[in-house]
C-alpha positions as CSV (number, residue, x, y, z in Angstrom):
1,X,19.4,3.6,-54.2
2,X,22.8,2.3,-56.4
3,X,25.9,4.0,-55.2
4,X,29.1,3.2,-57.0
5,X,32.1,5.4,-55.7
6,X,35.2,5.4,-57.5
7,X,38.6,6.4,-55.9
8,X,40.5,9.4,-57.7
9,X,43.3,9.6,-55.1
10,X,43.7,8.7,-51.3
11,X,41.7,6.5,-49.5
12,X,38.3,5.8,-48.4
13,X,36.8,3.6,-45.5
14,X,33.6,2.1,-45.6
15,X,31.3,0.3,-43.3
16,X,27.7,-0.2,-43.3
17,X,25.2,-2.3,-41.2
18,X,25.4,-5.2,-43.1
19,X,29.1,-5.9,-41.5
20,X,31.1,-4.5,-44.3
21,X,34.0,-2.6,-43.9
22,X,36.8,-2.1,-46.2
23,X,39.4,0.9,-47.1
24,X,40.0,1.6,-50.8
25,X,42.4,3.8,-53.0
26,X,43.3,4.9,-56.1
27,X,41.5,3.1,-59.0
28,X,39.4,1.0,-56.6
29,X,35.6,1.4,-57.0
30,X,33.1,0.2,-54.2
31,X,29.6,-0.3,-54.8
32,X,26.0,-0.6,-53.3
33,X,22.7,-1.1,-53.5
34,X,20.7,-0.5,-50.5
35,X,17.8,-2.7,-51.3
36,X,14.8,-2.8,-48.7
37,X,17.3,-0.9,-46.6
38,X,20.4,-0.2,-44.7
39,X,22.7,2.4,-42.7
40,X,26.3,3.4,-44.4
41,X,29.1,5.6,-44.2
42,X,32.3,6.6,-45.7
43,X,35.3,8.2,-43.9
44,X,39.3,9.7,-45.3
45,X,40.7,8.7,-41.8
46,X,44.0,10.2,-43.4
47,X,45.1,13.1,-42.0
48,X,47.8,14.3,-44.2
49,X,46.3,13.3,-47.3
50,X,42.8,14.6,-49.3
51,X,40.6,12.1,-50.3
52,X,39.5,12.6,-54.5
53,X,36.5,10.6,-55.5
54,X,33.6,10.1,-57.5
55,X,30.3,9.0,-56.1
56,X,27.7,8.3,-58.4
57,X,23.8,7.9,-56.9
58,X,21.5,6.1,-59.4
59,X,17.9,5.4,-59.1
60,X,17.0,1.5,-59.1
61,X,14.8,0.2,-61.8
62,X,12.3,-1.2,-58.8
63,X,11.9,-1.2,-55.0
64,X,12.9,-3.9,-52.7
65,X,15.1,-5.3,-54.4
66,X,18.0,-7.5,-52.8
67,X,20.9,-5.6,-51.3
68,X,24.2,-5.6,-52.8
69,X,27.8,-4.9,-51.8
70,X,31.3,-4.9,-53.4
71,X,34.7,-4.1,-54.5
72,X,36.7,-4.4,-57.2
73,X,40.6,-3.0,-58.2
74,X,40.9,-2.3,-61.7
75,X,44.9,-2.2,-62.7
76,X,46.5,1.1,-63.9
77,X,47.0,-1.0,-67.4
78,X,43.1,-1.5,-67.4
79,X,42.7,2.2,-67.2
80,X,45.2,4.4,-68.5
81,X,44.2,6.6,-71.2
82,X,41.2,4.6,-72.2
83,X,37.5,4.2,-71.3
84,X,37.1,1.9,-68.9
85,X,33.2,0.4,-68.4
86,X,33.7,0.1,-64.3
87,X,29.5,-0.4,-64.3
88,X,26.9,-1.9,-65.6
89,X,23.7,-3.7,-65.5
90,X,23.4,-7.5,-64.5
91,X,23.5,-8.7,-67.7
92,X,26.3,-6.0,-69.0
93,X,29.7,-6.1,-69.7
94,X,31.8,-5.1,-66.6
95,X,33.2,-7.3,-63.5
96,X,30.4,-4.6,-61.2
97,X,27.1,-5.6,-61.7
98,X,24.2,-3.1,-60.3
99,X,20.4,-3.1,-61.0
């Protein structure tokens, strides 16, 4: 499974069993692809603030494939009032590459 989350407002902390662990917010979009396996979670550890997001689960185009992990902050210039291409396959246009 791809998972590609992107942060609408607040802030959300990651950490998964391949030692990652990172907090993001607004306009920050984490992304994974489990491969042949592993154990995740997200968490809004803020208390006085709601966490927005959207979390996108797409279907790999074959199993065991290598597992992948990263970040990336796109700047309010790179996506205000425009489309923005946040992901795309490895060979596609977009500084997140998935499967």
């Amino acid at each position: 499974m791809e998972i590609i989350s992107y942060v609408v407002n607040g802030e959300i902390t990651h950490a998964d069993s391949m030692g990652n662990k990172e907090t993001l917010s607004r306009g920050e979009v984490q992304y994974l692809s489990a491969g042949d396996g592993i154990y995740h979670s997200e968490f809004n550890y803020n208390k006085s603030e709601d966490l927005r997001l959207l979390q996108i689960w797409i279907i790999p185009p074959k199993v065991g494939l290598p597992r992948l992990y990263g970040s990336h902050k796109y700047k309010e210039a790179d996506r205000y009032n425009k489309f923005l291409n946040i992901v795309s396959s490895q060979d596609g246009n977009s500084p997140i590459k998935i499967y």
